[in-house]
C-alpha positions, 0 to 999 in steps of 0.5 A, spaced: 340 303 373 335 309 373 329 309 378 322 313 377 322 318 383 315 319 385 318 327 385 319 326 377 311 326 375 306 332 377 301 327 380 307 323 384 309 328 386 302 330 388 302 323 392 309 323 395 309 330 397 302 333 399 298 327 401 301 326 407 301 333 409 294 333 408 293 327 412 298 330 418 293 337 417 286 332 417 289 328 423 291 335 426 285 338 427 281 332 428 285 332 436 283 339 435 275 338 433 274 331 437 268 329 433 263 324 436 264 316 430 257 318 427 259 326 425 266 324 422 264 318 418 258 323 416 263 329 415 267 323 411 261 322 406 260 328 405 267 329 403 266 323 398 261 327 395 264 333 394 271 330 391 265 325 387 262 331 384 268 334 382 270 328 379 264 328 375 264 334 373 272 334 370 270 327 367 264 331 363 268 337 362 273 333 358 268 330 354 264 336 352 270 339 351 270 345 356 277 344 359 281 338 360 288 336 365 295 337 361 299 332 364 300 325 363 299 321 368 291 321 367 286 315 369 279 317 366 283 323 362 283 326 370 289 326 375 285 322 381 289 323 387 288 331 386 280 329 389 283 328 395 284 334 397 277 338 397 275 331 399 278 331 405 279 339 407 274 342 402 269 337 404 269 334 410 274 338 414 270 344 413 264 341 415 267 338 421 269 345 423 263 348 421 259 344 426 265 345 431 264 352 432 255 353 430 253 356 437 257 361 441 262 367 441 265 363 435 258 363 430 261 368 426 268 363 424 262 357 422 258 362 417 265 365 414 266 358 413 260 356 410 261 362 404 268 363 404 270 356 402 265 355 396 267 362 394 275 361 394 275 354 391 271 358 385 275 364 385 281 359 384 279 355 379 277 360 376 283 364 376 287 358 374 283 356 368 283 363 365 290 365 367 292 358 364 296 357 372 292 351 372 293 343 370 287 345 367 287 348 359 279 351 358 277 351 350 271 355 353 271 361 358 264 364 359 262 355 359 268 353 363 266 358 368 260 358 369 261 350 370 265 352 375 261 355 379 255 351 378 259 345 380 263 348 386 256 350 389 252 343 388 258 340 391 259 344 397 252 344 398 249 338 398 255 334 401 254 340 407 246 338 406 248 331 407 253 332 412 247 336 417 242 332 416 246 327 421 250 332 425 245 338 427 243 335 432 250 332 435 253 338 439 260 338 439 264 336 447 268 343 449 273 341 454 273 346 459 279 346 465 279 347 472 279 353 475 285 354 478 285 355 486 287 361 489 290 362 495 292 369 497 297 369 502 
C-alpha cells in the first residue's frame, strides 16, 4: 500500500511545510505588534490584496504568454498556496509593522520597510525568472520583467494605501515597564 505524503509535490510540500511556520511567524509577531481589531483586519485586507494582485497577475501572464509555473499541481495554471506568503508577510505583516514603528527613534525601520519589501520581492522575482531558479519559465524577459515590477508595485502600494486609510490615525499601544525602585543602603 503507497501513500501520498504531503512532502512528495512541491506545492504539498509548500503546504505541509511552510504554512505552518509562516502562521507560527505571522502569530509571533502579532504578540509583538499587539494590534488594536480594526488595524489587523485592515492589515488582513490589505494582504488579501497583494496576494489577489499577484494572482491576477500570474493568471494573466499565463495567458499572454509572459511565464508560466512548471509544476503540476496547478489550479487555474497557478500553485494557490504559494499566495499566502506575500499575503500574509509581504502584505499585512509588513503593514502592521510599518505602522507599529511610524513615530519615534524607530521611524527610520518603517521607512526601510516601506522601500525595501517592494524592492527585495522584485528583485527575487526577478533574479529567479532570469536565472530559471524559479517555479516560474518566463517566455519573454524584457515583458516579464517589467510585469514584474509593475505588479510588485501597484500591490504593495495599494494595499498599503488601503491599509493606511484605516489605520493612520490608530496609534500603536507601547507598554512601558515600571521603573524599578531603588534603594540605596
Amino acid at each position: 500500500m503507497s501513500y501520498l505524503l504531503p512532502t512528495e509535490s512541491t506545492v504539498g510540500a509548500f503546504l505541509f511545510l511552510t504554512v505552518p511556520l509562516l502562521l507560527i511567524i505571522y502569530l509571533g509577531f502579532l504578540l509583538f505588534i499587539r494590534p488594536p481589531r480594526k488595524v489587523l483586519l485592515a492589515s488582513l485586507f490589505s494582504g488579501l490584496i497583494v496576494g489577489l494582485v499577484n494572482l491576477l497577475v500570474d493568471i494573466a501572464a499565463y495567458y499572454a504568454h509572459w511565464w508560466y509555473y512548471n509544476l503540476k499541481e496547478l489550479v487555474l495554471h497557478v500553485p494557490l498556496p504559494f499566495y499566502i506568503s506575500p499575503a500574509l508577510i509581504f502584505g499585512s505583516l509588513t503593514y502592521l509593522l510599518i505602522w507599529r514603528f511610524k513615530k519615534g527613534h524607530s521611524r527610520w525601520f518603517s521607512l526601510l520597510l516601506l522601500i525595501g519589501v517592494p524592492l527585495f520581492c522584485i528583485i527575487r522575482d526577478v533574479w529567479g525568472g532570469l536565472s530559471h531558479t524559479a517555479y516560474q519559465e518566463w517566455s519573454n524577459g524584457l515583458v516579464a520583467t517589467l510585469v514584474t515590477i509593475v505588479m510588485w508595485l501597484v500591490a504593495f502600494y495599494v494595499g498599503f494605501w488601503l491599509f493606511w486609510r484605516t489605520a493612520a490615525h490608530i496609534e500603536p499601544e507601547f507598554v512601558q515597564d515600571e521603573p524599578s525602585k531603588s534603594t540605596v543602603g
